[in-house]
GUVO-942340 format. One record per residue (C-alpha): residue in three letters; x, y, z. Coordinates in nm, 3 decimals. Layout:
<sites>
{site "ALA"; {X; Y; Z}}
...
</sites>
This chain:
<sites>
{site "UNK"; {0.000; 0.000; 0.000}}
{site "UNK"; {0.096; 0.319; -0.071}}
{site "UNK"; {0.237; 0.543; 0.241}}
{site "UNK"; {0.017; 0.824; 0.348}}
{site "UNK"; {-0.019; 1.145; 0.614}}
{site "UNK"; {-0.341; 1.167; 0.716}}
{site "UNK"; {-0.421; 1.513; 0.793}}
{site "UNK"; {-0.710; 1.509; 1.057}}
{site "UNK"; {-0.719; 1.295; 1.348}}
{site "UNK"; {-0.773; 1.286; 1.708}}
{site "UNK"; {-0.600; 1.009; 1.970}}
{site "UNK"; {-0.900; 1.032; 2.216}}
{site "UNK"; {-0.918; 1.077; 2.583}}
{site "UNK"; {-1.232; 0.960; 2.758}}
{site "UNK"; {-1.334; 1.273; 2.830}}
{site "UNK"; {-1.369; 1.342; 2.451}}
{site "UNK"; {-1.524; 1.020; 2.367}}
{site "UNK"; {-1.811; 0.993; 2.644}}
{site "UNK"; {-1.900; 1.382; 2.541}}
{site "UNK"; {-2.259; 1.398; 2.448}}
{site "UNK"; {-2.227; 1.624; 2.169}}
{site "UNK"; {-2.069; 1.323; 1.961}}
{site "UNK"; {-2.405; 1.106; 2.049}}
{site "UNK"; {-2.554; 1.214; 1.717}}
{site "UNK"; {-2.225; 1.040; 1.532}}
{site "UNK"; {-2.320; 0.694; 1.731}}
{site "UNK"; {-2.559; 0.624; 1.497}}
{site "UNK"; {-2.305; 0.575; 1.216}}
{site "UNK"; {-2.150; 0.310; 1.373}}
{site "UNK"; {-1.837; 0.514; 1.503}}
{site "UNK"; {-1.719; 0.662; 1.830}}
{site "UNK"; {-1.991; 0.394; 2.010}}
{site "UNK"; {-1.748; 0.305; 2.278}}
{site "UNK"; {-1.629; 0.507; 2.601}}
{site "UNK"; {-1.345; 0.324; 2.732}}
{site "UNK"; {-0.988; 0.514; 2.623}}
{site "UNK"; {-0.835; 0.357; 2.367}}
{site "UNK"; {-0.494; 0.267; 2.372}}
{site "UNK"; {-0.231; 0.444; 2.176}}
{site "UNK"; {-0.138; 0.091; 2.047}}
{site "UNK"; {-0.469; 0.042; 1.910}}
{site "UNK"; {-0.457; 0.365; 1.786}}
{site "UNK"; {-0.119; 0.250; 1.597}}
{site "UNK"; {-0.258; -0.087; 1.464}}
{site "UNK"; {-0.560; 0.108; 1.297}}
{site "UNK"; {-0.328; 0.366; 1.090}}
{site "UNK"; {-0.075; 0.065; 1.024}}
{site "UNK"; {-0.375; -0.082; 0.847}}
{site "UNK"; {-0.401; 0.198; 0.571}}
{site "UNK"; {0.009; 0.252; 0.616}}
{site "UNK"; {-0.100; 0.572; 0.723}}
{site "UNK"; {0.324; 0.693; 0.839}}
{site "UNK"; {0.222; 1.002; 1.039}}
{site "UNK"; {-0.155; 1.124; 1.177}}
{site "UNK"; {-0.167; 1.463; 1.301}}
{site "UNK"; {-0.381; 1.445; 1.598}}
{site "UNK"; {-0.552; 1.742; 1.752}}
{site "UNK"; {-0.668; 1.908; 2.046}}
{site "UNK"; {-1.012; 1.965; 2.160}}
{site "UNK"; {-1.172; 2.264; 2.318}}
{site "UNK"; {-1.552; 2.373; 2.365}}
{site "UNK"; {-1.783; 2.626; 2.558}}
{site "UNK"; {-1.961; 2.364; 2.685}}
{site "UNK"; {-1.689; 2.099; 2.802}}
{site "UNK"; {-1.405; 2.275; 2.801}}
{site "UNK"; {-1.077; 2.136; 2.710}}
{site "UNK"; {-1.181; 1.709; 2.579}}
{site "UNK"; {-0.842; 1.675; 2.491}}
{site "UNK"; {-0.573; 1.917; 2.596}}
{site "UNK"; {-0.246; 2.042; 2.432}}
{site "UNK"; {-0.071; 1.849; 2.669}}
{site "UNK"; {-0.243; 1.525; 2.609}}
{site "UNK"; {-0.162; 1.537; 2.279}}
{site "UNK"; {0.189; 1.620; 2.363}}
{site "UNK"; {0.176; 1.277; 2.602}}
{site "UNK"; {0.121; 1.054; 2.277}}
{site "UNK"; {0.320; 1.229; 2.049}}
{site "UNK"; {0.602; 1.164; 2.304}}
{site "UNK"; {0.480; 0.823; 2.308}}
{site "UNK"; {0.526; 0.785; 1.938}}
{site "UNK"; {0.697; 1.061; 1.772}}
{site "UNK"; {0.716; 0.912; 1.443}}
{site "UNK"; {0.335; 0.775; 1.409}}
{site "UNK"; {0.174; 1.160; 1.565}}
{site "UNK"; {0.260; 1.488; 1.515}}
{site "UNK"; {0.057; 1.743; 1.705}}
{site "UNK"; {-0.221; 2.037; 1.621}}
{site "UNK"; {-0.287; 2.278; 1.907}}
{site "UNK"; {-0.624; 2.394; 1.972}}
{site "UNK"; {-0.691; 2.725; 2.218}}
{site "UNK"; {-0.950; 2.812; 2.495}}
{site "UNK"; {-1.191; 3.101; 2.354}}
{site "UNK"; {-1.269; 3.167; 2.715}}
{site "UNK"; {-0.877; 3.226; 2.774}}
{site "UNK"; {-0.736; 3.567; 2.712}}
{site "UNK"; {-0.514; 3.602; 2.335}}
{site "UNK"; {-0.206; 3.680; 2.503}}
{site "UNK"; {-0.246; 3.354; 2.735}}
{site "UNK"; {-0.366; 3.154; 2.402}}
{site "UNK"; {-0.065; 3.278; 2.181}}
{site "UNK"; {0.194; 3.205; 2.454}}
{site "UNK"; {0.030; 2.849; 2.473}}
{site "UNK"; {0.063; 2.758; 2.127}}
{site "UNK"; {0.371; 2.909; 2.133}}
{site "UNK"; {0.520; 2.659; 2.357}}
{site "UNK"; {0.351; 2.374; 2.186}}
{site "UNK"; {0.488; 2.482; 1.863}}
{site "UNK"; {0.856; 2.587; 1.933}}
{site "UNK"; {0.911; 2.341; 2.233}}
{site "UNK"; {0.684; 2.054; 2.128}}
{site "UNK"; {0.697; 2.041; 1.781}}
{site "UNK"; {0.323; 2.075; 1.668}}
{site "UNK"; {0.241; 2.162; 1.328}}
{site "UNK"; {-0.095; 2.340; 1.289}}
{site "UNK"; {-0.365; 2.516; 1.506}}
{site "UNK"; {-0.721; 2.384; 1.509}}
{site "UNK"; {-1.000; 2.611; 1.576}}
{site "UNK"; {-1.384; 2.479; 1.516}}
{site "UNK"; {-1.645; 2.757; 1.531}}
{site "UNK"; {-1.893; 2.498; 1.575}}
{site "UNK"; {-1.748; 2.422; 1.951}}
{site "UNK"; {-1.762; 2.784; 2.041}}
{site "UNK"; {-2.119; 2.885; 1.811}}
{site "UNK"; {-1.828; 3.184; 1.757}}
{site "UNK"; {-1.711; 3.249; 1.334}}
{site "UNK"; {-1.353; 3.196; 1.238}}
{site "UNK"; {-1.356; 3.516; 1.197}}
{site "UNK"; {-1.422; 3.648; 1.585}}
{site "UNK"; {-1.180; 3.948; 1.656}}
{site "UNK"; {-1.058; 3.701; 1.928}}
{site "UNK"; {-0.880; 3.507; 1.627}}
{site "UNK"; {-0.694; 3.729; 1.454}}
{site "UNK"; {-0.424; 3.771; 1.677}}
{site "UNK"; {-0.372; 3.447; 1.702}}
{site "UNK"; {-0.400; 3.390; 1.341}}
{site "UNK"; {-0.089; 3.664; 1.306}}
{site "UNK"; {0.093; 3.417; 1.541}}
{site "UNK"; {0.074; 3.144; 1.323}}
{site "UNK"; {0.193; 3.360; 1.036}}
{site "UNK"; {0.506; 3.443; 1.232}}
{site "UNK"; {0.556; 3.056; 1.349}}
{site "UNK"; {0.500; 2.960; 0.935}}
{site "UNK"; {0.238; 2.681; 1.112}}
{site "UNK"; {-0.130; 2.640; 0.890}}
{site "UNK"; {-0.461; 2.717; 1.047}}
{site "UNK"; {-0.702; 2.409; 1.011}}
{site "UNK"; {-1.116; 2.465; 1.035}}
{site "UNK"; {-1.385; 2.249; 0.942}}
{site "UNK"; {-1.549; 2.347; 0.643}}
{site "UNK"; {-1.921; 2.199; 0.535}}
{site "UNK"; {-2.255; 2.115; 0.707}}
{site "UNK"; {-2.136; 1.952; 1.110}}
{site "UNK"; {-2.209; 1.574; 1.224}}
{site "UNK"; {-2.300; 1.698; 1.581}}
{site "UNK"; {-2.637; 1.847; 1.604}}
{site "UNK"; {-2.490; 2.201; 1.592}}
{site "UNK"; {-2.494; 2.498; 1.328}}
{site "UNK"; {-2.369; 2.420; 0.984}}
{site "UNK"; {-2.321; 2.859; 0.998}}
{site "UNK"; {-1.991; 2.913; 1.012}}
{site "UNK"; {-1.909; 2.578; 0.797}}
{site "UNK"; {-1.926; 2.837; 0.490}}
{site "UNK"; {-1.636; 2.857; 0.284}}
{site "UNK"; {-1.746; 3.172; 0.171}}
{site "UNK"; {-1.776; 3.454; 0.366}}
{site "UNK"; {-1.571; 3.268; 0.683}}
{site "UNK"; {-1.242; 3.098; 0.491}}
{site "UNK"; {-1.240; 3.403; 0.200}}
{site "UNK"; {-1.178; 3.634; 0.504}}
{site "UNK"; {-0.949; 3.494; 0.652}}
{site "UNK"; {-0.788; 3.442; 0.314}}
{site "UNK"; {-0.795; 3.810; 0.216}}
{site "UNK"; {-0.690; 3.938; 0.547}}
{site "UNK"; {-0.366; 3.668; 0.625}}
{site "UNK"; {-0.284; 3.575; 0.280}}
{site "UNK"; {0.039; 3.466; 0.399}}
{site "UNK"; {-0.150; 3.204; 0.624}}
{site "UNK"; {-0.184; 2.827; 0.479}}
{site "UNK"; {-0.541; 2.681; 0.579}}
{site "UNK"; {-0.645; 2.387; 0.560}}
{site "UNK"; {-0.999; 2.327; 0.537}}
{site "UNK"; {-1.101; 2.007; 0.677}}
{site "UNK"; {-1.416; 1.780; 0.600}}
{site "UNK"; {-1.458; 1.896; 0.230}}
{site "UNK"; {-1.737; 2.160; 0.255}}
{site "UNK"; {-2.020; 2.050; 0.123}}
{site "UNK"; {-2.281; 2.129; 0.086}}
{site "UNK"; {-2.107; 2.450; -0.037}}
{site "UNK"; {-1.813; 2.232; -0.252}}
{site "UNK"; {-1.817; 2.473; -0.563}}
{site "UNK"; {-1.745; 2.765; -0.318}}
{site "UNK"; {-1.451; 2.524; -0.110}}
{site "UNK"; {-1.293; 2.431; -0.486}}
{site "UNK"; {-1.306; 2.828; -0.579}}
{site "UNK"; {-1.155; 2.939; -0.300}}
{site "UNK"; {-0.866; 2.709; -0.357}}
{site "UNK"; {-0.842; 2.823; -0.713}}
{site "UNK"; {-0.883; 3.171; -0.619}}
{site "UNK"; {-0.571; 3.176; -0.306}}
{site "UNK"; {-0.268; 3.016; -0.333}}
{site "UNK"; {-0.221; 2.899; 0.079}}
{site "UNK"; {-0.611; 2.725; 0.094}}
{site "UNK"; {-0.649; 2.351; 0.101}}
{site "UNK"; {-0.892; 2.117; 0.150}}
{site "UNK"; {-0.860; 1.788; 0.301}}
{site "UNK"; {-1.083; 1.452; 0.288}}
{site "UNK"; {-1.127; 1.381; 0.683}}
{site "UNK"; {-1.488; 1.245; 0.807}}
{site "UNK"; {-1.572; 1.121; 0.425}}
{site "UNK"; {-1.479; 0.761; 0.312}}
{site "UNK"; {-1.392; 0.785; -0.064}}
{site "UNK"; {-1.739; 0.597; -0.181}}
{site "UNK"; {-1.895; 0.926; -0.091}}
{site "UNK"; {-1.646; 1.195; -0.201}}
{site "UNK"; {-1.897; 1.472; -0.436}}
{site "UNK"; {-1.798; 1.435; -0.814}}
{site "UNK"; {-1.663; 1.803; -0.813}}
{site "UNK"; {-1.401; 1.694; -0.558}}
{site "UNK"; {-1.266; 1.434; -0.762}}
{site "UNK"; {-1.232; 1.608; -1.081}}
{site "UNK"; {-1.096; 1.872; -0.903}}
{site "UNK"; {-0.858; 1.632; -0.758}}
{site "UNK"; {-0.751; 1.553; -1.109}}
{site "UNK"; {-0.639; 1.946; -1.241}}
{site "UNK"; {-0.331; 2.052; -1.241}}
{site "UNK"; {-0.405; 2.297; -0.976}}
{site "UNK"; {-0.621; 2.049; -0.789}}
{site "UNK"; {-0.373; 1.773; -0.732}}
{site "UNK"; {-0.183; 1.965; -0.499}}
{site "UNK"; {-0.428; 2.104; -0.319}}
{site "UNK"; {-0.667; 1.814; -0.146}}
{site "UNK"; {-0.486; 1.623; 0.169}}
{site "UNK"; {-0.574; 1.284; 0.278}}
{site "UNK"; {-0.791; 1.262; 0.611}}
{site "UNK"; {-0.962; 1.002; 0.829}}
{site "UNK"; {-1.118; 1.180; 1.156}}
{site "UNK"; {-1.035; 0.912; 1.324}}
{site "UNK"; {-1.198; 0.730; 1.538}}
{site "UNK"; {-1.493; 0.847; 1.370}}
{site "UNK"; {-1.361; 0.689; 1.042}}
{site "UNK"; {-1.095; 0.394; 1.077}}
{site "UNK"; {-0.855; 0.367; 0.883}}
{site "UNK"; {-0.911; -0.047; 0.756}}
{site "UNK"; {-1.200; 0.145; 0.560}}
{site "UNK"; {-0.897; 0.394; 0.405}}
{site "UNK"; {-0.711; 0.119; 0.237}}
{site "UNK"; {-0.580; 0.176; -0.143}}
{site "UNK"; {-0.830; -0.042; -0.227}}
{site "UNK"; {-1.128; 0.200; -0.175}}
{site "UNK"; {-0.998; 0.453; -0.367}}
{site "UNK"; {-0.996; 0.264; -0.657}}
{site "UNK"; {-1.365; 0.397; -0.819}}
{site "UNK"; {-1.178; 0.734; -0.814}}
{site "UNK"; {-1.008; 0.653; -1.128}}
{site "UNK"; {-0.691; 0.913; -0.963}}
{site "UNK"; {-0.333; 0.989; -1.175}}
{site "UNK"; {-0.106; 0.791; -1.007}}
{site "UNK"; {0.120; 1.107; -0.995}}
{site "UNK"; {-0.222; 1.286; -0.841}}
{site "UNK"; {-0.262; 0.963; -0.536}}
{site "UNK"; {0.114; 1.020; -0.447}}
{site "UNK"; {0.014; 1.393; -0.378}}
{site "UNK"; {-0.290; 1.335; -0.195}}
{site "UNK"; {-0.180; 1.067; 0.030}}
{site "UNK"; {0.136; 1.210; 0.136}}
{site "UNK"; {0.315; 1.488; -0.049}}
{site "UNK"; {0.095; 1.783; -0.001}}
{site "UNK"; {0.040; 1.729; 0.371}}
{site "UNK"; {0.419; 1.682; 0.406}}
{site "UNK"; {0.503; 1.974; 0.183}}
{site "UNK"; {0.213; 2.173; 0.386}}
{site "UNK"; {0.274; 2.069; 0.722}}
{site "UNK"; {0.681; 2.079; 0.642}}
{site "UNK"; {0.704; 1.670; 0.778}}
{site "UNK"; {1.015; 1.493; 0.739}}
{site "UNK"; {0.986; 1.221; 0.536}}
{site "UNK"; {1.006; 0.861; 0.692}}
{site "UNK"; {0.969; 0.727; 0.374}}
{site "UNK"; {1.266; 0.743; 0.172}}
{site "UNK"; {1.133; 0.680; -0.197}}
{site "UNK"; {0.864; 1.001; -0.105}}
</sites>
């Protein structure tokens, strides 16, 4: 199987799995247990896909708090260095300057790659004045910003899911700032694939879809010139597991080879700036 970087993923604490707002999702048939999970099972499932590195992310929410905090991420990173790199989340509820020193830290001393922030946690736009400082930060630290883009699984507002106003905002007022929109946008996918076209530092990647249900428009997209190097492989794990990620469900796509080497692993590598454990990459 071809080697891959998946782009969105969690390693769960309990906390973050027994949290009602994921009881809507249960239904699918994912995130239906609430004991922790070990970060060897954790392992197993990407070895499955030969998924090399998943960046895992950080959880906070108005109503819960911090589900999975920088630090705990930091644990299982430590854990595994070369399986997990880090994304930082930040407390809305927390002052800027305390929020910019702590990702700070997590970038410069830990290593994390990317900042997560999901308006849909806070019912607050990407575009809250409480962001934008922040948002400089991560232009000085060269680190993307990753949202969720598209309609949400939890029973919360699909608002500031919009690609367009929320992401062209941001894009016109940091356009030195890579972002990396997460969960493919739809219903709005014509506005996500014109935003990419229209700014050179916005992305899109795959995470909470299984590839039997990527939109038509993605995949051609997938297969322009300009598209190939801008749509990163995701799982959302545990939501999605990776033994339903294997090269073998991709194969209805009908991608370039040239195009699955980018989407699997180069452009979250070259994104992300990951060094390669894979020496033929």
């Amino acid at each position: 199987m071809r080697p891959k970087i998946d782009a969105w993923g969690q390693h769960p604490t309990l906390k973050f799995i027994s949290d009602p707002v994921f009881d809507s999702l249960k239904r699918w048939g994912s995130m239906d247990s609430n004991e922790e999970i070990p970060v060897d099972t954790t392992v197993a499932c990407l070895d499955s896909a030969n998924v090399e590195t998943m960046l895992i992310s950080a959880w906070c929410s108005a109503h819960s708090g911090w589900m999975i905090r920088n630090e705990d991420v930091a644990t299982v990173v430590r854990t595994a260095p070369t399986r997990f790199r880090g994304v930082a989340s930040f407390d809305m509820r927390a002052t800027v300057n305390d929020s910019i020193r702590e990702i700070r830290h997590y970038v410069q001393k830990e290593g994390f790659v990317g900042v997560r922030y999901l308006s849909w946690l806070w019912d607050l736009p990407p575009t809250h004045r409480k962001c934008y400082p922040i948002y400089a930060e991560l232009v000085e630290l060269d680190v993307p910003l990753c949202l969720q883009v598209g309609h949400t699984g939890p029973l919360r507002t699909s608002e500031y899911g919009r690609p367009i106003p929320y992401v062209e905002q941001i894009a016109l007022d940091f356009p030195d700032l890579k972002i990396v929109c997460g969960h493919i946008g739809l219903p709005w996918i014509d506005d996500m694939i014109f935003l990419c076209r229209k700014f050179e530092n916005v992305y899109i990647d795959t995470s909470a879809y299984k590839p039997s249900i990527y939109p038509k428009e993605l995949i051609e997209f997938m297969k322009s010139k300009t598209g190939r190097k801008k749509v990163l492989f995701g799982s959302n794990y545990p939501m999605i597991l990776h033994p339903q990620l294997t090269d073998d469900s991709f194969n209805d796509l009908n991608l370039p080879e040239d195009t699955l080497d980018d989407f699997f692993y180069n452009n979250a590598s070259r994104i992300f700036k990951l060094k390669s454990n894979t020496s033929k990459l």
